[in-house]
C-alpha positions as MATLAB code, in Angstrom:
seq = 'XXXXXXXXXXXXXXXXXXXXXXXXXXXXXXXXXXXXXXXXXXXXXXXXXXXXXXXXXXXXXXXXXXXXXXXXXXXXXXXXXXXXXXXXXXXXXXXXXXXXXXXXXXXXXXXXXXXXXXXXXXXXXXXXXXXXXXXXXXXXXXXXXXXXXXXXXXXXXXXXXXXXXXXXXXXXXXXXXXXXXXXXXXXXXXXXXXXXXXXXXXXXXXXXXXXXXXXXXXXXXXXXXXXXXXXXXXXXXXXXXXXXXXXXXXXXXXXXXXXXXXXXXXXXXXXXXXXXXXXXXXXXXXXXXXXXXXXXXXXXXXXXXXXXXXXXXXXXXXXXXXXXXXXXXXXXXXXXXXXXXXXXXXXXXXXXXXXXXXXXXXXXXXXXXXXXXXXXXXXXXXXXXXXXXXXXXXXXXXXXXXXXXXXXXXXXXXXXXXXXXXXXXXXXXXXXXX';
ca = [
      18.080    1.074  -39.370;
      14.397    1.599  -40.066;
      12.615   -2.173  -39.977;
      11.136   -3.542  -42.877;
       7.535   -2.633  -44.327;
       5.983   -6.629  -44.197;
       2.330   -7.604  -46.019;
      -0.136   -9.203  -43.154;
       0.444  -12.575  -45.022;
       4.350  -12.475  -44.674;
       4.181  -11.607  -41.054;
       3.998  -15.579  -40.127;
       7.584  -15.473  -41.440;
       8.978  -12.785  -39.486;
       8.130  -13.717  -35.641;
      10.164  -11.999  -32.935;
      11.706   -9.421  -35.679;
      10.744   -6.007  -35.664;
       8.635   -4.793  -38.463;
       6.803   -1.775  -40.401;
       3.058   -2.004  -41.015;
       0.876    0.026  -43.480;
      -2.864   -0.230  -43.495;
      -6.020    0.539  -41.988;
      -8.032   -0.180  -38.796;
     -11.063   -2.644  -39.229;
     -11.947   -2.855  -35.837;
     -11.015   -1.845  -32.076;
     -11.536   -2.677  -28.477;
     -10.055   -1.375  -25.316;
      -9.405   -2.790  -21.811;
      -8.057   -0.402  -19.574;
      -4.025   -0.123  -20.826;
      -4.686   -2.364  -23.733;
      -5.507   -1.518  -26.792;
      -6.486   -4.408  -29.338;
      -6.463   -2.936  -32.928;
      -7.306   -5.173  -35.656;
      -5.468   -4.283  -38.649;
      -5.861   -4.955  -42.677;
      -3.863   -3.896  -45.200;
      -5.616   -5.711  -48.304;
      -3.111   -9.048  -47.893;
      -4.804  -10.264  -44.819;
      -6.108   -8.892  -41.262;
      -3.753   -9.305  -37.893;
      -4.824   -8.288  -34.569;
      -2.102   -5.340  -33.550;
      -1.671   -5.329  -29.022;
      -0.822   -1.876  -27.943;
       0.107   -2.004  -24.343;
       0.340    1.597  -22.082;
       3.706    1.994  -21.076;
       4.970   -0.287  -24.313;
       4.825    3.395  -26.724;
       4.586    6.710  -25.960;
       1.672    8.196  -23.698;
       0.532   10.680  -26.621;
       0.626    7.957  -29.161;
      -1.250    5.349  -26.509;
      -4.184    8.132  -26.010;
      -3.923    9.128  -29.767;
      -4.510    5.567  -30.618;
      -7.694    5.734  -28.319;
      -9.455    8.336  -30.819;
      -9.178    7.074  -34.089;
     -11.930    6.172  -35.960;
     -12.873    2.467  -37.879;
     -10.816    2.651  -41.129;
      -8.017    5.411  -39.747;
      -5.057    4.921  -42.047;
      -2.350    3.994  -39.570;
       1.435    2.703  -40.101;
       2.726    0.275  -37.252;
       5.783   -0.271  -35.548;
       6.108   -3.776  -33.580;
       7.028   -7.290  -32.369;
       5.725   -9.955  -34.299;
       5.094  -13.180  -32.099;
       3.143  -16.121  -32.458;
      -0.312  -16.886  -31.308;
      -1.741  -20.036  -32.393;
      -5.536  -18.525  -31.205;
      -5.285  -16.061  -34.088;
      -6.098  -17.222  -37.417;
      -2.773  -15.916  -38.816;
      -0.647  -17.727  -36.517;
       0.861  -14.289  -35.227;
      -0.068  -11.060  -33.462;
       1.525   -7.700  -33.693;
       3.183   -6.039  -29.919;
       2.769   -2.464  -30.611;
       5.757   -0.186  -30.571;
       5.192    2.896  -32.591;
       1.877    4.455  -34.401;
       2.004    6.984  -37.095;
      -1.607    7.863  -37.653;
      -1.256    8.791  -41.910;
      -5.175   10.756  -41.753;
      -7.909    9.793  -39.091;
     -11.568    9.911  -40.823;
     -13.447   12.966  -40.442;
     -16.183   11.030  -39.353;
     -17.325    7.942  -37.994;
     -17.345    5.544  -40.822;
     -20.944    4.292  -42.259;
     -20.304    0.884  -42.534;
     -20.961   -0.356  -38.680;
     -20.151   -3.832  -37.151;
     -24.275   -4.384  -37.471;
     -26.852   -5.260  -40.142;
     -27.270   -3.149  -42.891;
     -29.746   -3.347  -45.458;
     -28.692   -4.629  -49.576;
     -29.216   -1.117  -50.992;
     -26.976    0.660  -48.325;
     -24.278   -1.672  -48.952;
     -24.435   -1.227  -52.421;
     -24.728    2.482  -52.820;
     -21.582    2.084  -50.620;
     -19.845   -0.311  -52.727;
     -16.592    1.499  -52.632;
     -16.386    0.975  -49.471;
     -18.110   -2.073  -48.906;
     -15.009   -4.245  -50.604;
     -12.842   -3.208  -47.782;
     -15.128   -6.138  -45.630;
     -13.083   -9.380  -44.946;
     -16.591  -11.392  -46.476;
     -16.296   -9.571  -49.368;
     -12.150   -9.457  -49.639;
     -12.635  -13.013  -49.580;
     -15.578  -13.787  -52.210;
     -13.292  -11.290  -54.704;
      -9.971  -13.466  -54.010;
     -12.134  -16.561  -55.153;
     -12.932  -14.784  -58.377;
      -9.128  -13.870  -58.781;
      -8.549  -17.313  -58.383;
     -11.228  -18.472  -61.013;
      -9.930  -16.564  -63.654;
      -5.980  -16.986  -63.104;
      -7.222  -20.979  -63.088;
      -9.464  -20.641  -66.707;
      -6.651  -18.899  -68.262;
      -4.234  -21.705  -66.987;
      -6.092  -24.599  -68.132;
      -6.791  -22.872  -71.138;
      -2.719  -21.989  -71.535;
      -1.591  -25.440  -70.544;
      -3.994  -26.743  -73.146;
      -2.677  -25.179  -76.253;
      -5.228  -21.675  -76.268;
      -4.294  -18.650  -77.782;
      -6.128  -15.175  -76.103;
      -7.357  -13.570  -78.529;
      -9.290  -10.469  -77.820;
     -12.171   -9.221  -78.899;
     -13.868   -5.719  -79.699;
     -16.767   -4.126  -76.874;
     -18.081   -2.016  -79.913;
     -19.922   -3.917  -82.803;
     -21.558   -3.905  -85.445;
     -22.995   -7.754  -85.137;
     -25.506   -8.941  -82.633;
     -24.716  -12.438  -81.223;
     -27.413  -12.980  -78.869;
     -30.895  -11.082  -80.082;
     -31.650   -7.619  -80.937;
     -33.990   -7.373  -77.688;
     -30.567   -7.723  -75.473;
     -28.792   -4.645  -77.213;
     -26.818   -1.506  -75.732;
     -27.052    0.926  -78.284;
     -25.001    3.871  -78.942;
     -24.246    6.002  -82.030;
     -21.152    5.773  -83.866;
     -19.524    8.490  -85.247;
     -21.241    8.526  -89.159;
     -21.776    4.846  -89.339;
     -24.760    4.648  -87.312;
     -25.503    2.663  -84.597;
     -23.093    0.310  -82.831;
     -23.680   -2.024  -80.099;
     -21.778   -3.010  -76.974;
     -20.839   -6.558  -77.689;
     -23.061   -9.734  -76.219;
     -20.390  -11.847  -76.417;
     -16.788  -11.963  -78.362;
     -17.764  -15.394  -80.143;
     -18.239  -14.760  -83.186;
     -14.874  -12.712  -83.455;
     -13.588  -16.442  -81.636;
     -14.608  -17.934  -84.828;
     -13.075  -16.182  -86.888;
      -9.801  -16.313  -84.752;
     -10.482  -20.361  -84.595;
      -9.886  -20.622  -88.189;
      -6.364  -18.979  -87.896;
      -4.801  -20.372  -84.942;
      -6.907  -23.792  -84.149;
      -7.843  -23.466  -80.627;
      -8.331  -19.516  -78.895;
     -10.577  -17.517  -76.356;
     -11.633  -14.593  -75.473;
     -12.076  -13.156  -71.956;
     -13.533   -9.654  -71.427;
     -16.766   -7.544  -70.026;
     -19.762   -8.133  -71.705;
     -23.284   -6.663  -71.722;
     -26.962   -7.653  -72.188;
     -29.729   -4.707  -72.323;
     -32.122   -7.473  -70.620;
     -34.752   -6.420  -67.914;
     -34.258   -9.428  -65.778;
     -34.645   -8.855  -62.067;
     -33.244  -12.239  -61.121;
     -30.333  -13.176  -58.444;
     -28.605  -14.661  -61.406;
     -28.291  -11.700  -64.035;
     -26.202   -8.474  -64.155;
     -26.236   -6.297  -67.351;
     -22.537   -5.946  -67.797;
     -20.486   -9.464  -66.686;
     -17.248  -10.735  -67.467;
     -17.441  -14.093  -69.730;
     -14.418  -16.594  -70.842;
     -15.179  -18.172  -74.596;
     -12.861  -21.035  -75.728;
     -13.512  -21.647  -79.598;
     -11.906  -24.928  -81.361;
     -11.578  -26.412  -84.730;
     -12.286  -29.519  -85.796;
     -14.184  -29.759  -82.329;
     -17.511  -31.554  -82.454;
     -20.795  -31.364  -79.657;
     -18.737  -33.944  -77.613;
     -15.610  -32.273  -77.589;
     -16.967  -29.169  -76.648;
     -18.513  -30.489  -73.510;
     -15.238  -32.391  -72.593;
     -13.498  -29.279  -72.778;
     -16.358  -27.810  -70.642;
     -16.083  -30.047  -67.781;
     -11.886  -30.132  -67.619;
     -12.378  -26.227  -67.184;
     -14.665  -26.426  -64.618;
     -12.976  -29.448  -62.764;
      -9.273  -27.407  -62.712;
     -11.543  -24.236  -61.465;
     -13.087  -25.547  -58.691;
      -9.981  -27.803  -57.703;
      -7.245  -24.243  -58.053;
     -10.347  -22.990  -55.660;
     -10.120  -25.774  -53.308;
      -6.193  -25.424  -53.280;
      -6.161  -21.717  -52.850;
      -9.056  -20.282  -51.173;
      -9.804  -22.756  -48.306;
      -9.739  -20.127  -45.833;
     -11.700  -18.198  -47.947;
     -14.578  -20.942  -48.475;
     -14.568  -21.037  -44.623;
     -15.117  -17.703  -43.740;
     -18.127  -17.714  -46.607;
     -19.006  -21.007  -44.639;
     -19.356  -22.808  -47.813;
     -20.518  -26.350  -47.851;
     -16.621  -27.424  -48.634;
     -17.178  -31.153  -49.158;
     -20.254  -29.979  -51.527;
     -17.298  -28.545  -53.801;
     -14.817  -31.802  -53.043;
     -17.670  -34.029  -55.063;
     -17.182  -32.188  -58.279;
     -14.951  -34.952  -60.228;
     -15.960  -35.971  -63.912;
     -17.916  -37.355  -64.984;
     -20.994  -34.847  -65.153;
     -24.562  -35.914  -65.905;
     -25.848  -36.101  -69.292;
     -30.030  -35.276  -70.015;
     -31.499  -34.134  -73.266;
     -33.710  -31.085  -73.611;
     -36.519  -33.327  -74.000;
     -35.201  -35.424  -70.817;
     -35.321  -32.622  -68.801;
     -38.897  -31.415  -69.762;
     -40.262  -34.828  -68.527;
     -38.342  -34.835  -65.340;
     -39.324  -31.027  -64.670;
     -42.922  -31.797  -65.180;
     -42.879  -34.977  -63.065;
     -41.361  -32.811  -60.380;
     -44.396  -30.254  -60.589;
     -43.416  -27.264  -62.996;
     -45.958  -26.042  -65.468;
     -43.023  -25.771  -68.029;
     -44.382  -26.412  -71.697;
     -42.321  -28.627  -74.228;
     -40.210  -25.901  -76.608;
     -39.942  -23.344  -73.697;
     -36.555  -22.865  -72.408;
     -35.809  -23.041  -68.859;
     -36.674  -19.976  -66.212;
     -34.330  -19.662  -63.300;
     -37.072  -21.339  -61.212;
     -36.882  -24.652  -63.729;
     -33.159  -24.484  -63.730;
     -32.981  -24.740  -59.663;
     -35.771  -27.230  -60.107;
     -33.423  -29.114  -61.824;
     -30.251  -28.945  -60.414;
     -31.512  -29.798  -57.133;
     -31.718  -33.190  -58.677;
     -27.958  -33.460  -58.691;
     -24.989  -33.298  -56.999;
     -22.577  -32.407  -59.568;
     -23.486  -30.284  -63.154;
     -25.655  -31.405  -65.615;
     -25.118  -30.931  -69.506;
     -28.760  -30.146  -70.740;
     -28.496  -30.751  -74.447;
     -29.906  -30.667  -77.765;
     -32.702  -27.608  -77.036;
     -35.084  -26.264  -79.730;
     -33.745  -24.448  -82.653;
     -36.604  -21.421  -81.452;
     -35.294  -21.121  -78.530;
     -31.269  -20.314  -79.455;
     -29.531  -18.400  -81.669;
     -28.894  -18.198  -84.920;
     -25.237  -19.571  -85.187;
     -26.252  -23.026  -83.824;
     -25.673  -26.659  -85.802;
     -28.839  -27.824  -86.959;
     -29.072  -31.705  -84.989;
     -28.530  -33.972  -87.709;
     -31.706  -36.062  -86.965;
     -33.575  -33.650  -85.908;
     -34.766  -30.681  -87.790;
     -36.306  -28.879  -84.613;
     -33.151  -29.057  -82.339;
     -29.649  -27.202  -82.411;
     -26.480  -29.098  -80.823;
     -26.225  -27.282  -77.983;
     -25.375  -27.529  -74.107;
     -26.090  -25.893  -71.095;
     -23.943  -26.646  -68.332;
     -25.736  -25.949  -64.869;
     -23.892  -25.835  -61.280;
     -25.975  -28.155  -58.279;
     -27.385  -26.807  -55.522;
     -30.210  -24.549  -57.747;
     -27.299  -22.342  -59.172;
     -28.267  -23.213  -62.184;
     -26.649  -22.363  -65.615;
     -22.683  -21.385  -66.319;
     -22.095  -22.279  -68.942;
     -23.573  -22.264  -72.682;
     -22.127  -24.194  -75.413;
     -22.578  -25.663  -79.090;
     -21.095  -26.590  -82.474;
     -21.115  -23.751  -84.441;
     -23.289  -23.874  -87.705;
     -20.403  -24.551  -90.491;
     -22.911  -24.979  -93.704;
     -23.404  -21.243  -95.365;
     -26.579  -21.871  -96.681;
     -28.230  -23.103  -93.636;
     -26.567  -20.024  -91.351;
     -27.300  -17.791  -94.048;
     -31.246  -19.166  -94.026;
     -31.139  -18.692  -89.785;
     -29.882  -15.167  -90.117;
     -33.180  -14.395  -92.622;
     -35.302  -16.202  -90.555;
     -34.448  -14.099  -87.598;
     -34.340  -11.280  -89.531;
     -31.095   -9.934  -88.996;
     -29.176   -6.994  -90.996;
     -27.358   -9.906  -93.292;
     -25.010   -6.634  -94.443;
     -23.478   -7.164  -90.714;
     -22.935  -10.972  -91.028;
     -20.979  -10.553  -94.324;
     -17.814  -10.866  -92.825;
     -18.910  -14.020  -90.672;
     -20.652  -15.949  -93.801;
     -16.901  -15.268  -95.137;
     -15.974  -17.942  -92.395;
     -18.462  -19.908  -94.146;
     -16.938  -19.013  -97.961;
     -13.739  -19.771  -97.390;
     -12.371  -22.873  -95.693;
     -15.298  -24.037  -93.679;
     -14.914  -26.664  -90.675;
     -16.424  -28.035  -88.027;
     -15.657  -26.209  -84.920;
     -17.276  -25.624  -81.229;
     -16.854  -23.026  -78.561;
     -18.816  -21.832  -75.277;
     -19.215  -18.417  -72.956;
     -18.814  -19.471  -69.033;
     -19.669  -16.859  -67.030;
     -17.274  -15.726  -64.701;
     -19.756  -14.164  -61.864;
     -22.128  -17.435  -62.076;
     -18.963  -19.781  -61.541;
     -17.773  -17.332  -58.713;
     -21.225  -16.973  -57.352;
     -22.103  -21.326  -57.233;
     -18.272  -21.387  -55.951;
     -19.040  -19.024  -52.606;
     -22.337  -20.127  -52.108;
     -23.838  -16.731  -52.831;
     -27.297  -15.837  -52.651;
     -26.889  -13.218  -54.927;
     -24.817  -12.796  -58.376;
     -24.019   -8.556  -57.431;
     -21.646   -9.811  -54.701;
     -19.723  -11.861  -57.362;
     -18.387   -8.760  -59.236;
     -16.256   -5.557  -57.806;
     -19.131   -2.505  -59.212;
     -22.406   -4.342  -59.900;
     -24.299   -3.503  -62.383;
     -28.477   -4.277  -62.890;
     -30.830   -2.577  -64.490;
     -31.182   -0.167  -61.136;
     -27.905    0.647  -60.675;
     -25.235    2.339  -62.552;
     -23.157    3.771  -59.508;
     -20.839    3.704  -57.821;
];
């Protein structure tokens, strides 16, 4: 009787039984009549002892010649080891060697530069740093869409192709469609997430989205993946509520999950461990004064650069609601601050440790004639916005929502340096492949 085919992460369960292996080789050394083949097969990595004399001679010199990533199924005796970081090694019995690369693979145990890496992306996600950043982002969303679940959230999808712009005309994908002119790859689902809102209370959305923005940054990608909770009946302060119990269960299902993870990233764990509610609270205007005080050139009614926002956050050690910003500087769907003409009640939530924001949030504007007077004013195609203002026509409320980006949680979660490692296929506005 054949022995079973085992995942890496089972194998802790199975010592001193015989068991089938499937994967590929991530690294080898020899010494003499050992060989020491480390092994992945996407569930974990386990360190695979083939002794001479323990398998057949051809298999023993055939195992000498493969190549990094040779697709390989193993035959063996698990045991335990408590030196390797699974708890278990694999004694060799049997190779089957499924197709040895043609050629040495490019991706060396060395240094390679951004750019290689990237135009090698398909490849690149085999590496256990980058196995491990994409688990944490598994792990982010299956925790948003359980909080979200648990708390009474319908999913609600929302259409990529639009004919509404919900974040500035300047930020638009384009294309042509079919004979109704011009479309646009959708900026956010939100104001679909209104409309949905109004039927069933409290829903999100959770899907790719794209911004036609020339931003070079470490913090911006032109297509991303964002999760938008709308609610009725939900004011500024039970937005950010909401806002902070998501990102409390996220980086707690993190902590509970992807220790091992966090470790091999050699994240600052116990930076993570201090992010309990309450957050901190400053206005817009707040966070002008302290900005300037701390040496930024930042004029009152700007909003904040990626160079204020680490300014700022460096300031804390948990996220920071930055609320109430000019009406100028946000779009068109925000409530008008009832004491304040100038100002919009609005939030945005930004991570510690200069990650900066994650989250953007407000009230929604529920009075037609003042959204209908911001559309003018920013003189969008009102034709598009007819269905919306219908929101606004019949059965208006009070209701809230927010887009957290799933890459900028993921990327302040790892500790990345850069938001391209956050995501499976990156793309900025230099890179469209692979």
């Amino acid at each position: 009787m054949p022995s079973p085919w085992i995942p890496i992460h089972d194998l802790p369960s199975f010592v001193d039984r015989e068991v089938t292996l499937k994967g590929w080789m991530y690294n080898k050394r020899s010494s003499g009549k050992i060989h020491f083949l480390q092994v992945r097969d996407g569930s974990g990595f386990i360190q695979a002892v083939m002794v001479k004399g323990e398998v057949p001679d051809e298999q023993f010199a055939t195992a000498k010649g493969l190549w990094l990533e040779a697709s390989i199924i193993l035959t063996g005796r698990v045991r335990s080891d408590e030196r390797a970081p699974s708890g278990v090694e694999l004694s060799v019995t049997g190779i089957e060697v499924v197709q040895n690369p043609v050629e040495e693979y490019p991706i060396a145990k060395k240094e390679h530069g951004i750019d290689f890496l990237l135009d090698r992306r398909h490849l690149w996600i085999r590496s256990a740093r980058q196995k491990a950043i994409l688990t944490v982002r598994e792990r982010v969303i299956w925790a948003c869409r359980e909080y979200l679940h648990n708390n009474g959230f319908l999913l609600v999808d929302s259409p990529l192709l639009t004919g509404s712009i919900g974040e500035g005309a300047d930020g638009l994908f384009e294309v042509e469609y079919f004979d109704l002119g011009k479309a646009y790859l959708a900026q956010t689902g939100q104001l679909y997430a209104e409309a949905a809102a109004a039927a069933f209370g409290k829903v999100y959305c959770f899907g790719p989205t794209f911004r036609a923005e020339k931003s070079k940054t470490r913090r911006h990608l032109t297509e991303f993946w964002m999760i938008e909770p709308e609610v009725a009946y939900a004011d500024h302060s039970d937005n950010m509520a909401l806002q902070e119990g998501l990102v409390c269960a996220v980086v707690d299902a993190a902590l509970a999950h992807c220790r091992k993870e966090l470790e091999l990233l050699e994240r600052d764990i116990p930076a993570l461990e201090r992010i309990k509610p309450p957050f901190y609270h400053i206005t817009y205007d707040e966070a002008v004064a302290m900005l300037q005080k701390l040496g930024s050139d930042i004029p009152y009614g700007d909003d904040f650069g990626g160079d204020d926002e680490t300014l700022l956050t460096n300031q804390f050690d948990k996220p920071v609601f930055v609320e109430c910003y000019p009406k100028k500087v946000k779009a068109f769907y925000m409530k008008q601050h009832p004491e304040r003409e100038d100002l919009v009640l609005c939030d945005d939530l930004l991570a510690p440790e200069g990650y900066g924001e994650i989250i953007g949030g407000s009230q929604r504007e529920d009075n037609l004639d003042l959204l209908l007077a911001r559309i003018r004013a920013e003189g969008l195609p009102e034709d598009s916005y007819d269905w919306y203002l219908d929101l606004r026509r019949y059965g208006s409320f009070p209701h809230s929502g927010f887009g957290m980006g799933i890459e900028r949680v993921v990327s302040w979660i790892c500790g990345l340096q850069h938001i391209r490692e956050a995501i499976p296929w990156p793309r900025t506005i230099y890179r469209l492949n692979p």
